[in-house]
VOGU-3710 file (C-alpha; in Angstrom, 3 decimals, decimal comma):
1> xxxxxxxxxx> 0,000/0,000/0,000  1,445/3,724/-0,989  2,348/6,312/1,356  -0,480/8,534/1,273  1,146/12,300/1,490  -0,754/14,896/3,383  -1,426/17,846/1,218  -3,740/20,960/1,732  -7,254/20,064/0,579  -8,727/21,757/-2,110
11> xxxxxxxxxx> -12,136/23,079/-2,328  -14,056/26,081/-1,116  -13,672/28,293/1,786  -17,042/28,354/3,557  -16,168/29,454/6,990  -13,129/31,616/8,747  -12,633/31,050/12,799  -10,185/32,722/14,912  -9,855/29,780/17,163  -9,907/25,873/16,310
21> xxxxxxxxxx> -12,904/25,181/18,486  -14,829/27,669/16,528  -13,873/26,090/13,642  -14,699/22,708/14,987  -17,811/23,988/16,640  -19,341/24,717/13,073  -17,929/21,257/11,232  -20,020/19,751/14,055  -23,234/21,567/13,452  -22,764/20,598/9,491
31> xxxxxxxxxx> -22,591/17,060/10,929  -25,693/17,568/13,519  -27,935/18,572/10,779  -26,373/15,415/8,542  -24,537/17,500/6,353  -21,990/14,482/4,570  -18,852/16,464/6,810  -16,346/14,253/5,034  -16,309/16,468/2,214  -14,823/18,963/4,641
41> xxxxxxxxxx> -11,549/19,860/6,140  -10,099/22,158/8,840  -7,270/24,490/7,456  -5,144/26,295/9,784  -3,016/29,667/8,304  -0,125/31,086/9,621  1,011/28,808/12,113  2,977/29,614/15,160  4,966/27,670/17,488  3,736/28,848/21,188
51> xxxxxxxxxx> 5,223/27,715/23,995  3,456/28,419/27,419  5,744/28,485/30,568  4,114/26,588/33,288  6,599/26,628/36,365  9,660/26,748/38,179  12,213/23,835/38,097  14,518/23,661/41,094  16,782/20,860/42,042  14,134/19,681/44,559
61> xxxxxxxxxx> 11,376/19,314/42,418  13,617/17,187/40,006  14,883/15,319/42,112  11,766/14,534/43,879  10,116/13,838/41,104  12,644/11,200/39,612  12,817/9,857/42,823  9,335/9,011/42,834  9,172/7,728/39,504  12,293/5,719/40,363
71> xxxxxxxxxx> 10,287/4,271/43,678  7,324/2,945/41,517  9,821/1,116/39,183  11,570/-0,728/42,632  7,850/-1,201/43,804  6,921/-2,987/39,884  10,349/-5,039/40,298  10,128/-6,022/43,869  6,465/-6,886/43,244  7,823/-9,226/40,420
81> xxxxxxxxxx> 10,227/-10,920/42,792  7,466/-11,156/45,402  5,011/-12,632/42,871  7,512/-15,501/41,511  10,241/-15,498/43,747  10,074/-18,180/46,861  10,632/-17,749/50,343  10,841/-13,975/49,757  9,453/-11,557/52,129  7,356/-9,058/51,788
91> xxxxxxxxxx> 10,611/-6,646/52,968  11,916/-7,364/49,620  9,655/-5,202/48,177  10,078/-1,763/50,627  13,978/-2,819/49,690  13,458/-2,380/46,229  10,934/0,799/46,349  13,832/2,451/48,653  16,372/1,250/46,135  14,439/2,642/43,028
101> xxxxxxxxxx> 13,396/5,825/44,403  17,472/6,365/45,494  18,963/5,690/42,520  15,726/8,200/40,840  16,856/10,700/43,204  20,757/10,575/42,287  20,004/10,193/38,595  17,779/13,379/38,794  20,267/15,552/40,475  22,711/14,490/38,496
111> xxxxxxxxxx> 20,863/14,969/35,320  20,063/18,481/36,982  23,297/19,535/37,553  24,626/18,446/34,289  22,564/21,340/32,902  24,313/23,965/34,846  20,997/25,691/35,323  20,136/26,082/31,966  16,257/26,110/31,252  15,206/25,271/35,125
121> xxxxxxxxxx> 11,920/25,897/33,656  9,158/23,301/32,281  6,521/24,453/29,589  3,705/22,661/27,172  4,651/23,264/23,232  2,533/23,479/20,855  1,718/24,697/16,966  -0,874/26,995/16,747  -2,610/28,527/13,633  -3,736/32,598/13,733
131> xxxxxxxxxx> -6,848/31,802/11,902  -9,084/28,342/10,874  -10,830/27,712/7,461  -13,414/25,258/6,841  -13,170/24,346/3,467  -15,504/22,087/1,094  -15,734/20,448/-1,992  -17,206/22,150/-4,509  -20,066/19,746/-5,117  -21,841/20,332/-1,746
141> xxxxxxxxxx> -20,188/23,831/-0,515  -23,184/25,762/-1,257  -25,053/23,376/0,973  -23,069/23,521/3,845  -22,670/27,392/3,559  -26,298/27,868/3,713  -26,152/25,582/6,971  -23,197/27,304/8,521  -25,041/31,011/7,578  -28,226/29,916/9,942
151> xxxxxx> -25,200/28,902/12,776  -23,740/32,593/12,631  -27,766/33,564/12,865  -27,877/31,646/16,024  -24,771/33,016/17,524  -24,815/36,778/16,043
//
């Protein structure tokens, strides 16, 4: 089977949103009033990388949280022994959460320190268009912009 190869979709312009939801907001009245949506596509323009800053990263946040992360991985493993190992004790498996969550805790701060306090910051990244088009094939765009005219009616 070919590699199919996104490419923009071609048709007519029948709506312009300034946010995605908008834009999905009217595809999904087309499709609540059985308008056949798969004759129409979502075009974003002018898109922008936007990265959003969420908090502070300090050595003891990292290293608490790769310590904890490291203690549920000795927990998993020391269950593992528990489960199929014999004559083990149930201490086995405290041993190995302390034992994960230590070695979590030194591989944070070491990872930490190796970046000399270089973005001590964590963030969410995402692409973002300026504007949203709902485009439609030619066939059925008149259709769907008399549909999506009676939606601005309802919101205006």
């Amino acid at each position: 089977m070919p590699l199919a190869i996104p490419e923009i979709p071609r048709g007519i312009p029948i709506g312009t949103y300034p946010t995605y939801l908008k834009a999905q907001e009217a595809v999904d009245y087309l499709s609540d009033h059985e308008f056949p949506v798969e004759h129409v596509s979502i075009v974003g323009s002018d898109l922008r990388l936007v990265e959003n800053v969420t908090g502070r990263l300090t050595r003891s946040k990292v290293v608490s949280a790769t310590a904890a992360t490291g203690a549920m991985w000795g927990l998993f493993m020391g269950g593992l022994i528990l489960l199929f190992g014999t004559d083990v004790s149930i201490l086995v498996l405290l041993f190995a959460g302390l034992l994960g969550a230590g070695f979590g805790a030194g591989s944070g701060w070491m990872a930490y320190a190796a970046t000399g306090g270089k973005r001590d910051f964590t963030s969410n990244t995402g692409v973002v268009a300026t504007s949203y088009e709902v485009v439609c094939e030619p066939k059925v765009a008149e259709d769907a912009a008399n549909l999506l005219g009676r939606l601005a009616l309802r919101d205006g």
